[in-house]
C-alpha positions as CSV (number, residue, x, y, z in Angstrom):
1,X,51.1,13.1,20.4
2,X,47.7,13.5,19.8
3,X,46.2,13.8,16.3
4,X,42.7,15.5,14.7
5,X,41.7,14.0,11.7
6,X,40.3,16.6,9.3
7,X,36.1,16.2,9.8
8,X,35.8,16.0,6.1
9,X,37.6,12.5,5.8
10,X,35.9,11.5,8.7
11,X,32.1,12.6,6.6
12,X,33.6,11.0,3.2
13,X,34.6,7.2,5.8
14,X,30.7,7.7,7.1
15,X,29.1,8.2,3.8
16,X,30.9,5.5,2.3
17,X,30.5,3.4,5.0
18,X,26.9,3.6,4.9
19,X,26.6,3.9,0.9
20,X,29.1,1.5,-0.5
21,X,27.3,-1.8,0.8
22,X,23.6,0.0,0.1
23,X,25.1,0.5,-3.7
24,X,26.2,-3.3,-3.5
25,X,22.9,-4.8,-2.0
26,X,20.7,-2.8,-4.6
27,X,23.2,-4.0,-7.6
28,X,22.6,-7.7,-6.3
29,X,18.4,-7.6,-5.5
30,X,17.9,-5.0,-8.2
31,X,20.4,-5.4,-11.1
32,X,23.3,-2.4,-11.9
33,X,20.9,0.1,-13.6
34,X,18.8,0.6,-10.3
35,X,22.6,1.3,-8.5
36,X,22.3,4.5,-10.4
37,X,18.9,5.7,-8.6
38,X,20.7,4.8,-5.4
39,X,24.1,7.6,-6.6
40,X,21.9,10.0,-7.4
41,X,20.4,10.2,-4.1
42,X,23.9,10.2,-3.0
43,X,25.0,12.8,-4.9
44,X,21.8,14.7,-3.9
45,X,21.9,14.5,-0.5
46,X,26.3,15.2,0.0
47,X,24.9,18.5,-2.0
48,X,22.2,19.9,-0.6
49,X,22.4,18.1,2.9
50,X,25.8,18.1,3.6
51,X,28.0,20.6,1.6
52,X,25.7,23.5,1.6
53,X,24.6,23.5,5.3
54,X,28.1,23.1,5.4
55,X,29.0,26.6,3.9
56,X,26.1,28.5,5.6
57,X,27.6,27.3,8.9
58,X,31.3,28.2,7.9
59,X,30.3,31.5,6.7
60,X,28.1,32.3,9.8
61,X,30.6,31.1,12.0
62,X,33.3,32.9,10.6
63,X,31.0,36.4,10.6
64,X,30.5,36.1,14.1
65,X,26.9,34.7,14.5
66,X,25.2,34.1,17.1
67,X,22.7,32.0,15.5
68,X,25.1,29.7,13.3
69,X,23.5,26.3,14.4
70,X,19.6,27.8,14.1
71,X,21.2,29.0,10.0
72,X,22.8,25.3,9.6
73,X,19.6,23.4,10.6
74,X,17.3,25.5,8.3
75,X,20.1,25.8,5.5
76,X,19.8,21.8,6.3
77,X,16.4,21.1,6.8
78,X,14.9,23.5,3.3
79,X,18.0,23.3,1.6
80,X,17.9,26.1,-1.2
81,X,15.6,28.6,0.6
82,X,17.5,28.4,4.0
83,X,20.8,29.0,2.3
84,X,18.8,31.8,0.3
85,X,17.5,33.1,3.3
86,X,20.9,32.8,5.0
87,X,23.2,34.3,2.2
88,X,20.4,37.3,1.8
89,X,19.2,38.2,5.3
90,X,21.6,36.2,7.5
91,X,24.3,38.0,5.9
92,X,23.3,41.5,5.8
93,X,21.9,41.7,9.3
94,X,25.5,40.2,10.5
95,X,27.3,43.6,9.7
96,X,25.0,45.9,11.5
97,X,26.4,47.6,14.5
98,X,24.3,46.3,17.6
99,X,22.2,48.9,20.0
């Protein structure tokens, strides 16, 4: 039988497969306090590049849109005003009755 493995573990394998031995080869050239620049940018980019394009396309895809992907790629692409845009116009416009 045939098993889906949940896209989230499969995002948190890919980020640490491309983070952990970046965090390593920055602790070895440039010594452990640069490792926390390198974190930070981590942290950083899961947020605003991963988990909130993340919600915008949940939601949008849960209301019904018919625009979720072009919402994701802006939410993704300007972060805070694409989710601001998304979660203020997006949102309202997805509860109007059509023609």
């Amino acid at each position: 039988m045939a098993t889906t493995r949940s896209p989230i573990l499969i995002l948190v394998g890919l980020v640490a497969a491309a983070f952990v031995p970046l965090a390593v080869m920055w602790a070895a050239v440039g010594g452990v306090e640069g490792v926390a620049y390198l974190l930070g940018f981590a942290v950083y980019f899961l947020v605003f590049h991963v988990a909130l394009p993340g919600r915008v396309y949940f939601d949008a895809r849960e209301r019904g849109s018919n625009s979720v992907l072009a919402w994701t790629a802006l939410a993704f692409f300007l972060p805070l005003v694409g989710a601001a845009l998304y979660f203020l116009v997006g949102q309202s416009r997805l509860g109007e009755p059509t023609g």
